[in-house]
ChimeraX commands (.cxc) that place a marker at each C-alpha (Angstrom):
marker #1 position 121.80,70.43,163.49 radius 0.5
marker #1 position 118.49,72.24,163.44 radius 0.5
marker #1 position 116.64,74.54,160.81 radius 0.5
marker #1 position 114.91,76.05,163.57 radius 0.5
marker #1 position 118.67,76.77,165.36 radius 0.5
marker #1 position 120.41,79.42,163.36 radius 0.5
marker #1 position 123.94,80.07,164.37 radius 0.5
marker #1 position 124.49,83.10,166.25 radius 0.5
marker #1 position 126.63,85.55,165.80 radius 0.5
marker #1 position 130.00,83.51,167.21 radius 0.5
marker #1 position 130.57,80.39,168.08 radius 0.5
marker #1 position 130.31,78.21,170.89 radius 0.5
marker #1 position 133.29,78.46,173.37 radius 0.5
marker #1 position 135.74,76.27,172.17 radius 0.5
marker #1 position 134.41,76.10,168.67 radius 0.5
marker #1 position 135.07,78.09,165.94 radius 0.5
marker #1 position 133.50,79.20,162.66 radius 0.5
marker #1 position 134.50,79.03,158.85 radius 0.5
marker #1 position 132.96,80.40,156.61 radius 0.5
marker #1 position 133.42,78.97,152.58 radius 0.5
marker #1 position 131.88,79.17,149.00 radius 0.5
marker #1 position 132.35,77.20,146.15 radius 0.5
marker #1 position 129.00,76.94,144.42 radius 0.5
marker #1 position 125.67,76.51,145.52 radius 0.5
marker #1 position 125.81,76.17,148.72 radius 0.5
marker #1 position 123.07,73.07,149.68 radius 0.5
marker #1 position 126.11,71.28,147.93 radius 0.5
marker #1 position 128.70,72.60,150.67 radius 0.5
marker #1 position 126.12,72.26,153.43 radius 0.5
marker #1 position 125.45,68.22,152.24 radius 0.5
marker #1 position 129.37,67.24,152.62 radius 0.5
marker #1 position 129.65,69.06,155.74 radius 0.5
marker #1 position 126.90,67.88,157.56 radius 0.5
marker #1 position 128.33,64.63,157.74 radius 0.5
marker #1 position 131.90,65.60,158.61 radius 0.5
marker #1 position 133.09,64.47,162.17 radius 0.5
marker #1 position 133.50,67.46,164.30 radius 0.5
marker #1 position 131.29,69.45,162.36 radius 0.5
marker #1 position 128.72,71.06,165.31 radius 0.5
marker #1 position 126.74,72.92,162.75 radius 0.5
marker #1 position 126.17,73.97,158.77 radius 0.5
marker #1 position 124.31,77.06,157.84 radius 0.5
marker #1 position 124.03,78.21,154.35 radius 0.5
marker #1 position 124.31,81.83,153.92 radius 0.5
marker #1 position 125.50,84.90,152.21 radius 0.5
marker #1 position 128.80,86.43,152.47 radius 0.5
marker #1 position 131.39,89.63,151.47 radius 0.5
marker #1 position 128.53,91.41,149.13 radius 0.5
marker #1 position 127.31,95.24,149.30 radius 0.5
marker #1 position 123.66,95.53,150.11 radius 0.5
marker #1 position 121.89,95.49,153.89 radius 0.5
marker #1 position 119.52,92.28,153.74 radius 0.5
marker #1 position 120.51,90.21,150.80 radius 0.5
marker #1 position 117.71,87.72,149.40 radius 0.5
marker #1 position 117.97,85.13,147.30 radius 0.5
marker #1 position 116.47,86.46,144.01 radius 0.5
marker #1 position 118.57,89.37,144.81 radius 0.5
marker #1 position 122.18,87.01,145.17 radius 0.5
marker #1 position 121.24,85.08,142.13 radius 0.5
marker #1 position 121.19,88.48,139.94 radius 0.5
marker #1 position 124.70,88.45,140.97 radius 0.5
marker #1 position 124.82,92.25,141.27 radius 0.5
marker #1 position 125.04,92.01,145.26 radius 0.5
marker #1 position 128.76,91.15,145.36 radius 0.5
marker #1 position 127.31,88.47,147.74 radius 0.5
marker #1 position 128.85,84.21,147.33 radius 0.5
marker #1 position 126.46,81.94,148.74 radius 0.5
marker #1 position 128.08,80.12,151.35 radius 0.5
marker #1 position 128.42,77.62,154.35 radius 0.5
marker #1 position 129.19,78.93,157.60 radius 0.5
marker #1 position 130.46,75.75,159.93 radius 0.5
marker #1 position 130.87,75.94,163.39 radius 0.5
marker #1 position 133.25,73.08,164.08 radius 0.5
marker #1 position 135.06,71.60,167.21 radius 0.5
marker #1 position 138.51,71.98,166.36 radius 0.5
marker #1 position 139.34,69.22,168.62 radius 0.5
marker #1 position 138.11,67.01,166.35 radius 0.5
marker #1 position 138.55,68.51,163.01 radius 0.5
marker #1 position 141.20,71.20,162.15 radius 0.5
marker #1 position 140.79,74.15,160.08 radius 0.5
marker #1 position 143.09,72.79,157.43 radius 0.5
marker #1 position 140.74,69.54,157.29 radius 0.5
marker #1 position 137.74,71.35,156.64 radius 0.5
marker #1 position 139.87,73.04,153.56 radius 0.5
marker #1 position 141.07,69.84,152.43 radius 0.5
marker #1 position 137.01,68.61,152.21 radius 0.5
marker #1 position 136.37,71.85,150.56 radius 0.5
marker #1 position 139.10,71.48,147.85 radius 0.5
marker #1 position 137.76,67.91,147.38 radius 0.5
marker #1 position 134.28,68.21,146.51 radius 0.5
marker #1 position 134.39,71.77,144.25 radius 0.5
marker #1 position 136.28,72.86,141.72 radius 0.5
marker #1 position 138.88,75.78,142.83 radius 0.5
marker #1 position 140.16,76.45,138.96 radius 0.5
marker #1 position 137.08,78.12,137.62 radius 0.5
marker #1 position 136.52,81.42,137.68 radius 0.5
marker #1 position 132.64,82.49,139.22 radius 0.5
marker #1 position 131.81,78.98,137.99 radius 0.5
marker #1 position 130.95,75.95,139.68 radius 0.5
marker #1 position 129.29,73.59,136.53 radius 0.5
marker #1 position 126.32,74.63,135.45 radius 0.5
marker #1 position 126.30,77.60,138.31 radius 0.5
marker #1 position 127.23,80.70,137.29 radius 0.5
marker #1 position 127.88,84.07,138.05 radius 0.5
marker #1 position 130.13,85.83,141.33 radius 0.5
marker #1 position 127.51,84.31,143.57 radius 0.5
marker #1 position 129.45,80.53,143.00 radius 0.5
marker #1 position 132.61,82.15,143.03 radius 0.5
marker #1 position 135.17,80.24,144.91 radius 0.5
marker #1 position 136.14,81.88,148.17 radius 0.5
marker #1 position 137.65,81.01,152.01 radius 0.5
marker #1 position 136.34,83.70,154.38 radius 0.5
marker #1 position 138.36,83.72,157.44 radius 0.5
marker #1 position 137.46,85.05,160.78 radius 0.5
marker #1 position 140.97,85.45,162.42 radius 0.5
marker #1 position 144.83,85.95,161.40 radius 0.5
marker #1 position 145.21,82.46,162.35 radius 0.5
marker #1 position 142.86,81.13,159.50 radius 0.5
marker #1 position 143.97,83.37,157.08 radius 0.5
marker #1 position 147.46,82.25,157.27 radius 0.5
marker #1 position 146.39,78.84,157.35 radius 0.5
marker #1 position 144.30,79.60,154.21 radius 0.5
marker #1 position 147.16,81.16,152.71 radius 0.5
marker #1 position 150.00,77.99,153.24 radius 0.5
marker #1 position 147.27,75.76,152.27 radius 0.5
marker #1 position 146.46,77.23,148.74 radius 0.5
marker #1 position 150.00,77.39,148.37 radius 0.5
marker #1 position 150.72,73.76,148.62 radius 0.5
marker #1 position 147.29,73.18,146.99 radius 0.5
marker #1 position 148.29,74.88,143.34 radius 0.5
marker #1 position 151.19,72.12,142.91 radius 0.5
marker #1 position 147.89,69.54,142.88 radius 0.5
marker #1 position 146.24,71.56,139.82 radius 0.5
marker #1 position 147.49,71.65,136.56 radius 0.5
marker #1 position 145.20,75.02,135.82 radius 0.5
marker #1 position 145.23,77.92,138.06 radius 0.5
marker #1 position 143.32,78.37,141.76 radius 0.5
marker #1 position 141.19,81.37,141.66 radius 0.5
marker #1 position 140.06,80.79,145.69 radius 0.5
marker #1 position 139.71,84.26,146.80 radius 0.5
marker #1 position 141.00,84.71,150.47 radius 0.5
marker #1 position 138.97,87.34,152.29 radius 0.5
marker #1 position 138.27,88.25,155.93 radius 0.5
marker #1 position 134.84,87.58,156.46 radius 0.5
marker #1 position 132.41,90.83,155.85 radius 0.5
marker #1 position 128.65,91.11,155.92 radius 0.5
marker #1 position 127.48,87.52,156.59 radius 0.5
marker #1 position 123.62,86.50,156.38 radius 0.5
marker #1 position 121.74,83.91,156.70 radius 0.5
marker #1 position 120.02,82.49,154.00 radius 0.5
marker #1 position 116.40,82.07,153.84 radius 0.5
marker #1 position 114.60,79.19,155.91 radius 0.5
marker #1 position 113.79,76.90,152.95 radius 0.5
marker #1 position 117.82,76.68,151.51 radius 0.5
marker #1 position 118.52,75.53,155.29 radius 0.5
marker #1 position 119.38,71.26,155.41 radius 0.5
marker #1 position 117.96,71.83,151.62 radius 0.5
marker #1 position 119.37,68.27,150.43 radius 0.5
marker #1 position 118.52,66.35,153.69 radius 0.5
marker #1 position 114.65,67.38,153.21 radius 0.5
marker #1 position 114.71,67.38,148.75 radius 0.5
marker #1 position 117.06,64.41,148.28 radius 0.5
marker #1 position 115.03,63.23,145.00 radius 0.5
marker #1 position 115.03,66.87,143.69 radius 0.5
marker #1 position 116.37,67.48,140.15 radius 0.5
marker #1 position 119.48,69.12,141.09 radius 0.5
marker #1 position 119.97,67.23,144.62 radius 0.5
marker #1 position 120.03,63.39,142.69 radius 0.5
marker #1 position 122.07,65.34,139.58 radius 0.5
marker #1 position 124.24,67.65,141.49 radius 0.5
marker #1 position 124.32,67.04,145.20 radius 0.5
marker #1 position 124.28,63.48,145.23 radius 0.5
marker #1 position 127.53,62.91,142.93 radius 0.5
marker #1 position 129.48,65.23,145.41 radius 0.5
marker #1 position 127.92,64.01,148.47 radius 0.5
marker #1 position 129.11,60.35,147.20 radius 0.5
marker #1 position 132.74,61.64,146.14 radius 0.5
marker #1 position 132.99,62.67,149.91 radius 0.5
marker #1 position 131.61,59.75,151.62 radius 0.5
marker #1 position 134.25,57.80,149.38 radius 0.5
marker #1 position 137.30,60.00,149.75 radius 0.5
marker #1 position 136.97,60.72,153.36 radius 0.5
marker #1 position 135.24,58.06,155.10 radius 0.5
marker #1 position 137.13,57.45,158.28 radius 0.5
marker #1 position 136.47,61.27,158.90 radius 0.5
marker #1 position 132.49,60.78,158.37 radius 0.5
marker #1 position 130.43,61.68,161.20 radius 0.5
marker #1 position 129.28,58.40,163.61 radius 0.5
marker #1 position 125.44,57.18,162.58 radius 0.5
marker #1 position 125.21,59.34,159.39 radius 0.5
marker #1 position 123.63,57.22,156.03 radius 0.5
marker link #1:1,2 radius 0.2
marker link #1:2,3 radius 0.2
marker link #1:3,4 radius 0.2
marker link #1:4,5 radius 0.2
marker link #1:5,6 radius 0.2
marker link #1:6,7 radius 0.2
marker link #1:7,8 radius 0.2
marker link #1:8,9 radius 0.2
marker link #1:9,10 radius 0.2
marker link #1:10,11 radius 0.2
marker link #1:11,12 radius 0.2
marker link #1:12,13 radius 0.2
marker link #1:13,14 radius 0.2
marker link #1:14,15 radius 0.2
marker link #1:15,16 radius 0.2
marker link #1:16,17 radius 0.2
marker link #1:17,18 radius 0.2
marker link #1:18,19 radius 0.2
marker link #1:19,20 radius 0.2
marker link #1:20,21 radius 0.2
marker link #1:21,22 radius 0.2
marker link #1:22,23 radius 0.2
marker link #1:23,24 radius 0.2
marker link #1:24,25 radius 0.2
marker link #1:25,26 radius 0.2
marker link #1:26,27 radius 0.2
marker link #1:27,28 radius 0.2
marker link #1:28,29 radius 0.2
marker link #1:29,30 radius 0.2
marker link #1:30,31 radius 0.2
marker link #1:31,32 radius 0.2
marker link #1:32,33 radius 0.2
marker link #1:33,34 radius 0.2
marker link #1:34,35 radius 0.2
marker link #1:35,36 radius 0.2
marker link #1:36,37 radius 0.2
marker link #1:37,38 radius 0.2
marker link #1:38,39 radius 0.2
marker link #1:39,40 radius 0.2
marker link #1:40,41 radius 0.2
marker link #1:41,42 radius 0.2
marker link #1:42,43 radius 0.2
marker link #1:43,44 radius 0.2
marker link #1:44,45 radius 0.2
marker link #1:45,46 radius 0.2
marker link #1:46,47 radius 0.2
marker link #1:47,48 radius 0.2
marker link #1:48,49 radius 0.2
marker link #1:49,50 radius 0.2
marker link #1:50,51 radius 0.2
marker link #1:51,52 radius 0.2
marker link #1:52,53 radius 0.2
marker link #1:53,54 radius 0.2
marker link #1:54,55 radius 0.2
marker link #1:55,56 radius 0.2
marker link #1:56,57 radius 0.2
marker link #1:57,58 radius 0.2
marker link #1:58,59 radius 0.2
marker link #1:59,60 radius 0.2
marker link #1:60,61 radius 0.2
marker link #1:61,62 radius 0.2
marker link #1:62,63 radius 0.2
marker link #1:63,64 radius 0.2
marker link #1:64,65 radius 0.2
marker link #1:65,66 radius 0.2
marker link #1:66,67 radius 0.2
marker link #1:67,68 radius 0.2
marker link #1:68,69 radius 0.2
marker link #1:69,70 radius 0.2
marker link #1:70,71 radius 0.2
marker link #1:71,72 radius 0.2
marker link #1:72,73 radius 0.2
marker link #1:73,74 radius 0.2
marker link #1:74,75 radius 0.2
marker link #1:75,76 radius 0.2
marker link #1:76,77 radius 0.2
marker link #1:77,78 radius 0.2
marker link #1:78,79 radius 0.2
marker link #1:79,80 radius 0.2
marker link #1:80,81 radius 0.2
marker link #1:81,82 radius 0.2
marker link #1:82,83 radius 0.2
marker link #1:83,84 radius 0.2
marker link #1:84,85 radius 0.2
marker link #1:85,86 radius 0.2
marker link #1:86,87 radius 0.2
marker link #1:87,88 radius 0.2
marker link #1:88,89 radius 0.2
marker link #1:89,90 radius 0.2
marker link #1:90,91 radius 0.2
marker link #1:91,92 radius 0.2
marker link #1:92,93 radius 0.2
marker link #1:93,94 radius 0.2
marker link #1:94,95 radius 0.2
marker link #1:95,96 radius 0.2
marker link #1:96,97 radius 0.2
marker link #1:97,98 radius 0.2
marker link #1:98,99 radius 0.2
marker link #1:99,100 radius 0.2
marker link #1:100,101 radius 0.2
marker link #1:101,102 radius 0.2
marker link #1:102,103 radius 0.2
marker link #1:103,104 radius 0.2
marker link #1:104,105 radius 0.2
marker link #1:105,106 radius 0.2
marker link #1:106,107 radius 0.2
marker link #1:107,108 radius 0.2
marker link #1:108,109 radius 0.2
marker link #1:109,110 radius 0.2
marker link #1:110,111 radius 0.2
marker link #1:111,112 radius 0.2
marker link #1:112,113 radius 0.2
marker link #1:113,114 radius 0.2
marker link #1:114,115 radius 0.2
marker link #1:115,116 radius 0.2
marker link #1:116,117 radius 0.2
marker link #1:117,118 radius 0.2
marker link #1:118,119 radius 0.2
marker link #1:119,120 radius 0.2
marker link #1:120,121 radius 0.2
marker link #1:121,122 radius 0.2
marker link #1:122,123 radius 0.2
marker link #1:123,124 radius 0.2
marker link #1:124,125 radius 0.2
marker link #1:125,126 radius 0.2
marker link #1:126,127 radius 0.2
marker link #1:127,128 radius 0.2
marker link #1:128,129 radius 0.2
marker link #1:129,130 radius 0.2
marker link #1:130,131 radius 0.2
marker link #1:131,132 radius 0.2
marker link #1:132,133 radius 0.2
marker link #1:133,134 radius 0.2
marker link #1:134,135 radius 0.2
marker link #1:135,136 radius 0.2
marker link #1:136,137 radius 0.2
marker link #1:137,138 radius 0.2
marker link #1:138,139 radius 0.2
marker link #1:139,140 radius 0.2
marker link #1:140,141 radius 0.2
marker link #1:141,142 radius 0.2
marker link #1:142,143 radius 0.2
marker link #1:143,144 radius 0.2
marker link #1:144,145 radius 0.2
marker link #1:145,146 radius 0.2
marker link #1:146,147 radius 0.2
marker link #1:147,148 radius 0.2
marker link #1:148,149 radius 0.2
marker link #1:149,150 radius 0.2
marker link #1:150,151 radius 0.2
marker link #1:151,152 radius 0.2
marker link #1:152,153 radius 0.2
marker link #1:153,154 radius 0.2
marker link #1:154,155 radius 0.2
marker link #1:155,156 radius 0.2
marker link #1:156,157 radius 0.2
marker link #1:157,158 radius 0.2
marker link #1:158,159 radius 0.2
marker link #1:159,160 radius 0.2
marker link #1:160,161 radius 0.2
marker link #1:161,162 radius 0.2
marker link #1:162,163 radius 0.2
marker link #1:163,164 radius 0.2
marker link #1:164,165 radius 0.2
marker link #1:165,166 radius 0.2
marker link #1:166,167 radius 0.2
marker link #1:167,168 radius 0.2
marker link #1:168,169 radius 0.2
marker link #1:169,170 radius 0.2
marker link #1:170,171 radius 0.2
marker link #1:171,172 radius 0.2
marker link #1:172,173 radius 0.2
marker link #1:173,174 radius 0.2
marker link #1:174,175 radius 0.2
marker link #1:175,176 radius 0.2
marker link #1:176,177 radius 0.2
marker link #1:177,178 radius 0.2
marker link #1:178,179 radius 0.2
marker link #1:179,180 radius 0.2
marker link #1:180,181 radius 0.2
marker link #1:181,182 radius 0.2
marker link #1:182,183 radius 0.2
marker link #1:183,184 radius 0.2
marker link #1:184,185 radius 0.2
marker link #1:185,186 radius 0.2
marker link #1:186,187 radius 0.2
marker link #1:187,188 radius 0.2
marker link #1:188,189 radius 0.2
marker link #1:189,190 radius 0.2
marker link #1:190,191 radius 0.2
view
């Protein structure tokens, strides 16, 4: 995993690419960096209506753009479904363009697939994942449209600002929930 790597426009062959929101996105990027079978995290902007999006721009939330992770995983090692299961784990899929103290459409909650396949397995997976909420999922499922990558400086954010503000507040809490819940699934030689 590289800043100076972005991921290109598919995936390796034999990989494959999802593509999530549920908040800020260094939070997303800081769990699944250290999932096993995880090749690659970019943060990024997806499903919004303007040509180059930029931060200041996505944070006006008038774009239509979520920020997002885009993973490019081995799914020899981790499924689809797993990387949901993570997702559902570390952010809260019952509030509406809300993620704590992030608001607005931008930390909407949102699975962006790439194929049929992941849709449907989106779809049978939020399905079975309402009877685990008392409230309401508000995950939107939506094919993947106008993805961009985020600017330089959001890239590994929390790996390079881990006594930042909202990376000890924020990050760090969900970062340790993971490492807890899912531990035999933690990449080899991670801290």
């Amino acid at each position: 995993m590289s800043i100076a790597s972005p991921l290109g426009s598919a995936p390796a062959t034999g990989h494959e690419f999802a593509t999530l929101g549920g908040g800020c996105f260094w939070c997303l990027e800081a769990v699944f960096e250290e999932l096993d079978g995880v090749v690659d995290v970019e943060s990024g902007y997806s499903n919004g209506h303007t040509q180059r999006p930029e931060y200041r721009q996505v944070c006006t939330g008038d774009t239509g753009y979520a920020e997002v992770v885009r993973i490019e995983f081995d799914p020899a090692r981790v499924g689809y479904r797993e990387l949901l299961e993570v997702f559902f784990a570390v952010h809260d899929p019952t509030t509406l363009n809300r993620q704590g103290n992030d608001v607005g459409n931008q930390y909407r909650s949102a699975i962006f697939y790439h194929d049929e396949q992941q849709k449907a397995t989106a779809a049978k997976f939020l399905q079975e994942a309402q009877d685990l909420f008392e409230d309401d999922i508000v995950t939107a499922l939506e094919p993947v449209d106008r993805y961009c990558r985020a600017e330089t400086y959001h890239q590994e954010y929390f790996r390079h600002n881990p006594t930042q503000g909202y990376c000890m507040f924020v990050i760090g809490p969900k970062l340790e929930k993971f490492r807890r819940a899912f531990a035999p699934k933690r990449r080899a030689g991670v801290s």
